[in-house]
C-alpha positions, 0 to 999 in steps of 0.5 A: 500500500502506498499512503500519502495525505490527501490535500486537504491533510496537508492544508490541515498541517500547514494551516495549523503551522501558520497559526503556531508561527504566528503564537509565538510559543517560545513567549508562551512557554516562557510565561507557563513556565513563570506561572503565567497560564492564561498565554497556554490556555488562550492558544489551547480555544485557537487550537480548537477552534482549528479542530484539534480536540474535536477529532477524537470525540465523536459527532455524537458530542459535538466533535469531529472524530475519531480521525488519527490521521487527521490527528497525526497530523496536527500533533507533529505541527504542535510537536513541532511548535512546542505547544504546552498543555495536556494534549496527548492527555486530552485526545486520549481522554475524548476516546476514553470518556467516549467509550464510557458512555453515560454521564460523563461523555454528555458532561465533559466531552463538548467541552474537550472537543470546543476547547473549553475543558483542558483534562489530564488522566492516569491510566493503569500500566502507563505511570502513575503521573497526570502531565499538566494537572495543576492547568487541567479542568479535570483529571480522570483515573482508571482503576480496573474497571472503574473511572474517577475524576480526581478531588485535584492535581495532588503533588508535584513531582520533579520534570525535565520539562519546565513546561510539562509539570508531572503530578501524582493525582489526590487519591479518592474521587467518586467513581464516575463510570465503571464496568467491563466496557471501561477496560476495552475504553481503557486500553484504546485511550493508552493507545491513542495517547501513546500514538499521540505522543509519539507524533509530538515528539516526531514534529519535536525532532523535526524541529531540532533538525531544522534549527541545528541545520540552520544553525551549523549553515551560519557558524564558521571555524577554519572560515568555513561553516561547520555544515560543511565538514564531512563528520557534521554532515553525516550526523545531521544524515543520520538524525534525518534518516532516524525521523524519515523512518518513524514517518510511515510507522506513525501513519501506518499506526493512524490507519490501523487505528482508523480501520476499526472505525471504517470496519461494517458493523462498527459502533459509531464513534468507536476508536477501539482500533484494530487488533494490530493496532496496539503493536503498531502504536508501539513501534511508532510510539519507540521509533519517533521517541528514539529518533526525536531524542536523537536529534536533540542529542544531535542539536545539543552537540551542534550547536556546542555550548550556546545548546546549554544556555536557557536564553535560546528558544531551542532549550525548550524543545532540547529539555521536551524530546526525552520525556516525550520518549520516555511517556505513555510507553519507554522504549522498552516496554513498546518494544515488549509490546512489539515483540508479543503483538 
């Protein structure tokens, strides 16, 4: 099969870069990061009124979804741009709260969908830490069969990330769903977050790479730039083939995702995915992650000591590509999971 995006896709995609370009997300990074929320959350309702939340909730409650490929899509350019928030976290929870039903769909995913609700979640087997918490409206944890919306964000925990704040979430809460659907709910949320994850830290490292190339084009030594010696060239190569190679893996996880979707006899909104789509997640989720943090390796030793500095807006990218490798499945556990799929 040969896959591309259709027009539309890719006028999708480059919209959403002109609308970033324009955000200035290194300003809003920075004001996050200094306790500034309101910069984060005014860019959160433009990037749903793009679209973005919409398309993991179902029409049913008001969305456009589930379309991972479309997703894809939007999660490489935010990737790219370095957007703060729960985003990987908020499209699961729109599958997660979907496959639910009841209550709590009709309460909160119009919300995800318009942009009005920002959610954080835990699930089984993934970590115990909810990204983002203190900023989230709401943040759902899955215990067995039982869904409950946290009492608060809990504790802080240390991050690498000064824009991605890690929380363990306040035990208790009512449940607010529970049954043996929930698990299968349970299980495609992990996917989708994972399969979202992997496109930002994808449009992370694309990123790396387009700076560190612009950069070694500028820096001389010997009065030649230093993107012309042959070692340069060859890492730069390299950390383009490792970020060419996990593209189609994370398309081709988008399509078995899709496909339960399109299957005759499926529900409505269903976003189960297919059976192979949870092997093939994580295979793209272990090849984005290694090859975007390779790239930040490759940009941090590039750009030599001005890399480490906080004062250049690559910091922020260099300080997001390893915890997006490492969340919602480390390179171990996907590639465990490859192997037994």
């Amino acid at each position: 099969m040969r896959f591309l995006l259709t027009d539309e896709q890719r006028e999708f995609g480059r919209s959403l870069d002109a609308l970033l370009t324009a955000a200035d997300t290194p300003a809003v990074l920075r004001a996050g990061a200094a306790g500034d929320r309101g910069p984060g959350r005014a860019l959160w309702g433009r990037l749903a009124d793009a679209g973005v939340f919409a398309l993991a909730v179902p029409e049913a409650y008001g969305g456009v979804g589930p379309l991972p490929v479309e997703a894809a899509v939007a999660c490489v350019e935010l990737g790219r741009h370095a957007v703060p928030g729960p985003v990987a976290e908020t499209l699961a929870a729109g599958v997660l709260l979907a496959g639910a039903g009841g209550p709590v769909a009709e309460e909160w995913l119009p919300g995800i969908a318009s942009g009005a609700a920002v959610v954080s979640l835990t699930l089984e087997g993934y970590g115990p830490y909810a990204p983002d918490a203190d900023a989230a409206d709401a943040v759902f944890t899955v215990s067995g069969d039982e869904l409950r919306l946290a009492p608060g964000p809990g504790e802080p925990s240390a991050s690498a990330d000064p824009a991605r704040r890690l929380f363990r979430p306040e035990p208790g809460g009512a449940p607010v769903a529970k049954g043996p659907a929930l698990r299968a709910a349970a299980r495609a949320a992990g996917d989708w977050a994972a399969f979202a994850t992997a496109a930002l830290v994808l449009g992370c490292g694309e990123e790396l790479l387009r700076a560190t190339v612009a950069y070694v084009k500028q820096r001389t030594q010997f009065g030649v730039p230093v993107g012309s010696f042959q070692a340069v060239k060859h890492r730069l190569a390299d950390t383009l083939l490792g970020l060419e190679f996990a593209r189609p893996l994370l398309y081709g996880a988008a399509v078995e995702l899709a496909s339960e979707v399109s299957r005759p006899g499926a529900e409505a909104g269903s976003a189960e995915g297919s059976p192979g789509a949870g092997a093939a997640v994580a295979a793209a989720k272990v090849t984005a992650g290694e090859a975007g943090y390779a790239a930040a390796r490759t940009a941090l030793q590039l750009h030599g000591a001005i890399g480490y500095t906080e004062e250049l807006d690559l910091a922020w990218w260099l300080r997001r590509a390893r915890p997006l490798r490492d969340a919602w499945g480390t390179p171990s556990a996907c590639r465990a999971r490859v192997l037994a799929g």
